[in-house]
N, C-alpha and C positions, 0 to 999 in steps of 0.2 A: 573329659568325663566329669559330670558334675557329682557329687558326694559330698558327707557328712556336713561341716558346718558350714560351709558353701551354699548347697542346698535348702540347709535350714534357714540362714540368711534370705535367700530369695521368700522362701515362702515366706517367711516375717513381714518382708518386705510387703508381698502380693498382700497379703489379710493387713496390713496399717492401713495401707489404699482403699482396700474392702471397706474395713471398720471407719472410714475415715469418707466414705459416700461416694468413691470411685469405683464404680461395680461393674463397668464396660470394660473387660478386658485388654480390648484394644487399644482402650483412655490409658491402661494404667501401663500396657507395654510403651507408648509413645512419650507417655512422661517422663519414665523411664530412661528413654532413648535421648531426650532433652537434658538430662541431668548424665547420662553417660558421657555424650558429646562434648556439655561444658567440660567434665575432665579430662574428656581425652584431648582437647582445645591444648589445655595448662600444660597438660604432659610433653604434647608436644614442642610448646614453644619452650619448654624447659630443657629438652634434649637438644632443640636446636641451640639455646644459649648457653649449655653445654660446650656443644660445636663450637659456637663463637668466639668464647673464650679460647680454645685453642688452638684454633687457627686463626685470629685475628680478625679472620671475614664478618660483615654485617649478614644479620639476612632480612628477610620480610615478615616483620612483626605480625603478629594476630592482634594484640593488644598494646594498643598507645600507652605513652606514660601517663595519660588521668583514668586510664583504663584497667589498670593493676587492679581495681578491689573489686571487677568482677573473676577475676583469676579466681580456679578452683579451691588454689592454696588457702585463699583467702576468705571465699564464703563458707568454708569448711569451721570456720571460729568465730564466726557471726551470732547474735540471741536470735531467736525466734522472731521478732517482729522487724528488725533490719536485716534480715536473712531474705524474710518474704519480700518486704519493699524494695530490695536490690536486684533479687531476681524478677521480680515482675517490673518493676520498674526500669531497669538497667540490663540486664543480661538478655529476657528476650528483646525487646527492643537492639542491643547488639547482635544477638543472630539473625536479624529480618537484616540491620545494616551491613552484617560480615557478606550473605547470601548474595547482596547488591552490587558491593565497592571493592570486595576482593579477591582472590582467588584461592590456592589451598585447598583446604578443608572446605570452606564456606561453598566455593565453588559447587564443589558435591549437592549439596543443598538450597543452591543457588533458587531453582524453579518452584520450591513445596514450602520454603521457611517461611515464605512473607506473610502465611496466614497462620504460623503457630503462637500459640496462647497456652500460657499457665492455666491448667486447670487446676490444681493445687491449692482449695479455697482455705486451709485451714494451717498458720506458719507450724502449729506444733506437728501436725503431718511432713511439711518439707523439709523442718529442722530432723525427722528420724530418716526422710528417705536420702538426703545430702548425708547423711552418716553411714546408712548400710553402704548405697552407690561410691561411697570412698573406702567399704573396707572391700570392694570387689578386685579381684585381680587383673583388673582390666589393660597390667604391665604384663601380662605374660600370654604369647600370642598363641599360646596352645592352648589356651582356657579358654580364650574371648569366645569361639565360636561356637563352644559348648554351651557356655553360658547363655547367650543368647538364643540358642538354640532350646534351652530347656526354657527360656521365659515365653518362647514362641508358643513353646508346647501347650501353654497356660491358656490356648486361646482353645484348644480342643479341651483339656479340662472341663474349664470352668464354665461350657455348655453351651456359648454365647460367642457366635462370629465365628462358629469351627469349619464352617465353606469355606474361610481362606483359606486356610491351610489346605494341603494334600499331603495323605500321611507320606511319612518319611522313608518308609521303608519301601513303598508305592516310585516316589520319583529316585531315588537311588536303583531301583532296578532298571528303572527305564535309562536312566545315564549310564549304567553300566551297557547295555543293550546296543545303545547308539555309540558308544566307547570315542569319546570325542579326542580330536590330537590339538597340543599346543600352538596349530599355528592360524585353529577354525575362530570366529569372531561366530557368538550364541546369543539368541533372542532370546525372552518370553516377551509377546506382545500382549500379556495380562498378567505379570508379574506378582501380583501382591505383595506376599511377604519376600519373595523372593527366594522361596524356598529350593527350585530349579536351579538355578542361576549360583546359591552358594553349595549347594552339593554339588553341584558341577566343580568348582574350582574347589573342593576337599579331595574328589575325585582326581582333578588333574594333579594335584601336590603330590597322592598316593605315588597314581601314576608312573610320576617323572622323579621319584625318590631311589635312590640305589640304596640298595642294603648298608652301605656305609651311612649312608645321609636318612634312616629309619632307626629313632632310636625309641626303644620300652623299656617303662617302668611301672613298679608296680602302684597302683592306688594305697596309700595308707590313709590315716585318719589323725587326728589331732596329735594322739599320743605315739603317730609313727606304727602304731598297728596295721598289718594287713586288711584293705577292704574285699569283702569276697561277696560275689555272685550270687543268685539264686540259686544254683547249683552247688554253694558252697566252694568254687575254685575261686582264685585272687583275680581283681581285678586289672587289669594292665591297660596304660595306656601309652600311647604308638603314636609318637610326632613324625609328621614328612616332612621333608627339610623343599622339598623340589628340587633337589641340588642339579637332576639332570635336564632342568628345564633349558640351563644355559642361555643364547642370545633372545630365546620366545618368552623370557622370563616379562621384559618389559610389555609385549605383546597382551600376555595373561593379564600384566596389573591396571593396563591400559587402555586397551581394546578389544576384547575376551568378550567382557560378560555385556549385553545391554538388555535394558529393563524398562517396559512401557506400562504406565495406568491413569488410571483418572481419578483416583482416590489418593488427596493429598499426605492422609496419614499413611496409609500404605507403603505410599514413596518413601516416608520419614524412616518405616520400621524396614524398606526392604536397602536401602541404604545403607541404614546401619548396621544391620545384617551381614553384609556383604562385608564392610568394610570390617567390622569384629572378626569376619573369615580368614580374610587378611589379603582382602582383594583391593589394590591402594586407588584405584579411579576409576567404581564401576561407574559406568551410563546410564543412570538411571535418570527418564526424563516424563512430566507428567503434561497425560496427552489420551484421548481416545484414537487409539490404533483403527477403527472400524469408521472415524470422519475423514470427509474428502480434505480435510486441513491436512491430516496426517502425511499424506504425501507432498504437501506443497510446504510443509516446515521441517522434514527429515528422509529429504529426498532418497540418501543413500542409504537409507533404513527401511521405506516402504517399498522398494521397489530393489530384487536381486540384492539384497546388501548383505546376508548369512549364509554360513555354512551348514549349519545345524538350528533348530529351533527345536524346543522343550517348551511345553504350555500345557495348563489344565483351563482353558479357556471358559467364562463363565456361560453354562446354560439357559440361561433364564438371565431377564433384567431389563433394566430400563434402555431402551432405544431409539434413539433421535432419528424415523424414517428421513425425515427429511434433508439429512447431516450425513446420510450412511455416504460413500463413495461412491459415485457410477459406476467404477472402474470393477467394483466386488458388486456390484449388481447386475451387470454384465455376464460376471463368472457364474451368480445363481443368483436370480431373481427373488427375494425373498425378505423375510423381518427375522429372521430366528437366527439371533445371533453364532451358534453353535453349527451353523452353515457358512455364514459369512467369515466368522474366524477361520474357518479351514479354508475357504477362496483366500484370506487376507496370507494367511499363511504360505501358500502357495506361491502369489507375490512375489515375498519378504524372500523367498530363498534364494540363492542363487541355481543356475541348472546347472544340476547337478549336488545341490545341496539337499541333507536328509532333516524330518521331521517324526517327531510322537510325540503325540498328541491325543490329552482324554475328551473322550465324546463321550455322549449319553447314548442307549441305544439307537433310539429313534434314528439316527443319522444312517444308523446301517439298514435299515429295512424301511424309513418310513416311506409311503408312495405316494407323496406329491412330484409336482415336477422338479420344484427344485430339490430335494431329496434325488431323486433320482438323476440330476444334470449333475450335480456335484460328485456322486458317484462313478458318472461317467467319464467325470475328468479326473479324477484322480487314476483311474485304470485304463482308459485310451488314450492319455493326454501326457501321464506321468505313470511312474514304477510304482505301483500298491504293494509295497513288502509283507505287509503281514498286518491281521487283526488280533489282537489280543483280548480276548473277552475276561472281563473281572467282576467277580463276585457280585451281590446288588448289598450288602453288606460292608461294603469298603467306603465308604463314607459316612457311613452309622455314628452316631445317632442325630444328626443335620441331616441325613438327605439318603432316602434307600435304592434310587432309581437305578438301575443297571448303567456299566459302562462300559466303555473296551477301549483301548490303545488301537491307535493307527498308527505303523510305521508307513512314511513312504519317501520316495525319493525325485525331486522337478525333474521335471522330462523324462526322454524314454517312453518304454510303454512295458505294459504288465505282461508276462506270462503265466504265471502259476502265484495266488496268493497263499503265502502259511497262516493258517490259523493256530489257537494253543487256547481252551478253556480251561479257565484259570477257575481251579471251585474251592483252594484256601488259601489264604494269602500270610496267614502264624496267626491272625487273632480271631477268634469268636465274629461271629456275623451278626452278633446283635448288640443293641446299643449298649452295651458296656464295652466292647472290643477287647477282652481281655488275652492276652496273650497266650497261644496252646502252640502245639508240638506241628500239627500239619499246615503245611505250603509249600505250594507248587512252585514257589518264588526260583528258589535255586533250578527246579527242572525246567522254567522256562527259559535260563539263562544259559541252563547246558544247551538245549534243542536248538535253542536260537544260534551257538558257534556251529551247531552240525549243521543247519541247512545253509548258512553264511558260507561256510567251508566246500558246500557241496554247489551252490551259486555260484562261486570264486572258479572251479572247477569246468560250469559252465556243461553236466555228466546231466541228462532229463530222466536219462534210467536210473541213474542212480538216484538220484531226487525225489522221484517214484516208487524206488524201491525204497527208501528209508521214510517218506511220508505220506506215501500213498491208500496207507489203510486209515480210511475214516473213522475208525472206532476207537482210535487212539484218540487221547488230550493233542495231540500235535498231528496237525495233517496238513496236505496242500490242494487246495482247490485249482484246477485249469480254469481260465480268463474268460474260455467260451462257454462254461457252466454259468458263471456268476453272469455273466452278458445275456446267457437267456433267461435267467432268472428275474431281470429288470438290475441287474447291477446289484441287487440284495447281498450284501455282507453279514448277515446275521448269523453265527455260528449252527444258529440250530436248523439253518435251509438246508447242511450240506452233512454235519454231523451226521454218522448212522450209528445207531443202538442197538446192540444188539440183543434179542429178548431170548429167552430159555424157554421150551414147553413145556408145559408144568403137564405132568401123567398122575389124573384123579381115578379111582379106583370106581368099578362098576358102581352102578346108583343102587343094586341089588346086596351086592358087597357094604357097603355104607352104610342101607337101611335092619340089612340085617345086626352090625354093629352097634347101631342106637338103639335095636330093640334088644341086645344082650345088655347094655349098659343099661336101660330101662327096668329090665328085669331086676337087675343085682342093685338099683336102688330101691325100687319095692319091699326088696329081700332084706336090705340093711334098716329099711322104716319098719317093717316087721319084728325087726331085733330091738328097737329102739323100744319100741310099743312095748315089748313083752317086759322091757325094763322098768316101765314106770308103775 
């Protein structure tokens, strides 16, 4: 949890960058993420010579002996103008070579570094951001993901690039939903920040933590004061140790999480991300998941290689017809990427692996063919769980278009999909999104164990009896309605509303009430007159 002079720090930090001609958000999280990594470099090679010392073992160096004075320890007491000259001169240039010749850390970054650049045009700006970035607590592994998590959040802020993101509150419901186990291997083949991918593994820690291995305390503030809430209660924050991950531990830090995009920076910030979560070798690798390269350079990725996939796949954007796969034009013939990622998706899973996934509406009702062939495979071809329709205000203020969650599962075939219209999700629907009292959030999460529980069960009457009335927010649609419908998933084909008759009073009744009231105004203009 970020607070007090932590907090205030960052933002210091974010307005020097500002004031200093770095106004892209994204510029100034990446910079960021370049000056985090040099310390977290030092850190590490210092715990390991630590190590060394006492055990006697060598290990494998980050940094040669003529390479010491790019060590963090070191540029941290640099002036101004040999500060700048050493990191642009010497330090990136060391991260394009670390990415190349070794492994580690560098490894991580191996694919995305060889094009990063100092944009830090001004030494007396990187001599204060080299000072804030050392007073962060980047040693203490309960903080990192906070941290980074609140500078993430700066990209919705500050009004500029907030389509990367998906709120937070948004992809933790969905991972709760899908409730992923320690031994599944999880995509997003459009990763960005990577925002999926590390609530995923904050989730698993939760998870796999016994009450022994959960420990809270309370938030205080400089002077050891309790920090309180907006409600005025203390704030408390809650470490998961994973203790009960046990032998899937390596699994989790190893081959868990994978993460695809085509935006270099991305990779940088979704990287770092992860790894601040405290996930030690996520997969993240930069790459257009929707080229036919994709499957000929990460065979066991494009094709059956997950359990689970989690994606907010982008709607709109640039598209290389020419470059797409056969293989997903095949599936749907089509240019609209927001089609082809749910074919690509489909792929990527294994059968028997699950998916959710945000769409825009269109996907659910639009009637071309491909719109319509796509629907048909997801409900003749494979298990359509459920659509979750969300607000058109959950992306505000970047983007109002309607969207809804698809759960489903490769193979199989459909009997009854559940639907749930979602109409608050705790913030305001308009572009400020401030936070209020109503959302559905928690009731979709209860309905969705009741009808899992009652699926498990394998009971049609009772399925029917608990969501069989359309007029509820949770209901289930049978396979042969939406099949005659053209496959239409749109919540409002099947919703039914139920309307009141309203009983208006004789027209005779009415007329004679306007002419009494007509009268007794008269009578009061009368009174009025007689006064003046």
């Amino acid at each position: 949890m970020i607070t007090g002079a932590l907090k205030s720090n960052i933002d210091k930090l974010w307005e020097e960058f500002w004031t200093g001609g770095i106004t892209n958000p994204l510029t100034v999280i990446e910079q960021i993420t370049f000056l985090m990594y040099a310390r977290l470099l030092d850190m590490n090679e210092a715990s390991d010579e630590k190590k060394a010392q006492r055990t006697g073992k060598d290990f494998n160096r980050r940094f040669d002996h003529h390479q010491q004075n790019i060590r963090w320890r070191n540029l941290v007491h640099l002036g101004s103008e040999e500060l700048y000259a050493t990191i642009r001169d010497e330090l990136f240039p060391y991260f394009k070579d670390t990415a190349n010749d070794r492994g580690g850390e560098g490894s991580l970054f191996a694919e995305f570094m060889k094009d990063a650049q100092l944009m830090i045009q001004k030494p007396s700006l990187l001599v204060k951001a080299i000072a804030m970035v050392d007073e962060l607590p980047l040693d203490k592994g309960d903080t990192k993901g906070d941290l980074y998590e609140y500078l993430l959040s700066k990209l919705t802020t500050a009004g500029i690039n907030g389509q990367f993101r998906t709120p937070r509150h948004i992809i933790r419901t969905l991972v709760e939903l899908m409730d992923p186990t320690a031994t599944d291997r999880i995509c997003d083949p459009a990763c960005g920040t990577a925002g999926f991918l590390s609530t995923t593994y904050e989730f698993m820690v939760e998870k796999y933590s016994s009450a022994e291995g959960t420990f809270s305390d309370p938030v205080t503030d400089e002077a050891g004061n309790p920090v309180l809430d907006d409600k005025g209660q203390p704030q408390i924050n809650t470490i998961y140790s994973g203790d009960l991950l046990g032998d899937d531990r390596k699994h989790v830090d190893t081959d868990m999480f994978h993460g695809f995009d085509f935006d270099a920076t991305m990779l940088r910030i979704a990287a770092m991300n992860l790894v601040m979560h405290g996930v030690a070798e996520p997969d993240i690798h930069y790459q257009d998941t929707l080229s036919q390269r994709f499957l000929e350079r990460y065979p066991q990725s494009a094709s059956e290689g997950f359990d689970l996939i989690l994606a907010n796949p982008p709607f709109k954007g640039s598209l290389d017809a020419e470059d797409v796969d056969p293989d997903l034009l095949r599936t749907v013939k089509t240019k609209k990427t927001e089609l082809l990622f749910v074919a690509l998706i489909l792929r990527m899973l294994k059968t028997g692996g699950r998916a959710a996934v945000i769409v825009p509406d269109g996907v659910l009702f639009g009637s071309s063919k491909a719109h319509q062939q796509l629907r048909q495979t997801l409900i003749e071809d494979n298990q359509l769980e459920a659509v979750i329709s969300l607000p058109s205000g959950v992306f505000k203020p970047y983007a109002g278009v309607s969207t809804a969650v698809l759960i489903f599962t490769k193979g199989g075939e459909t009997d009854k999909v559940w639907f749930y219209d979602v109409a608050a999700d705790g913030y305001s629907l308009d572009d400020k999104r401030t936070p209020i009292d109503a959302s559905d959030l928690p009731d979709v999460k209860a309905q969705w164990q009741a009808i899992s529980q009652l699926r498990q069960s394998n009971d049609s009457e009772q399925i029917t009896a608990a969501f069989g009335d359309k007029t509820q927010k949770a209901f289930i649609v049978d396979k042969a309605d939406i099949a005659a419908n053209k496959y239409d998933l749109s919540i409002n084909r099947y919703k039914e509303v139920v309307y009141e008759e309203e009983v208006y009073d004789p027209p005779k009744v009415i007329l004679k009430r306007l002419m009494a009231l007509e009268t007794e105004i008269q009578r009061e203009l009368k009174e009025l007159e007689g006064m003046l």
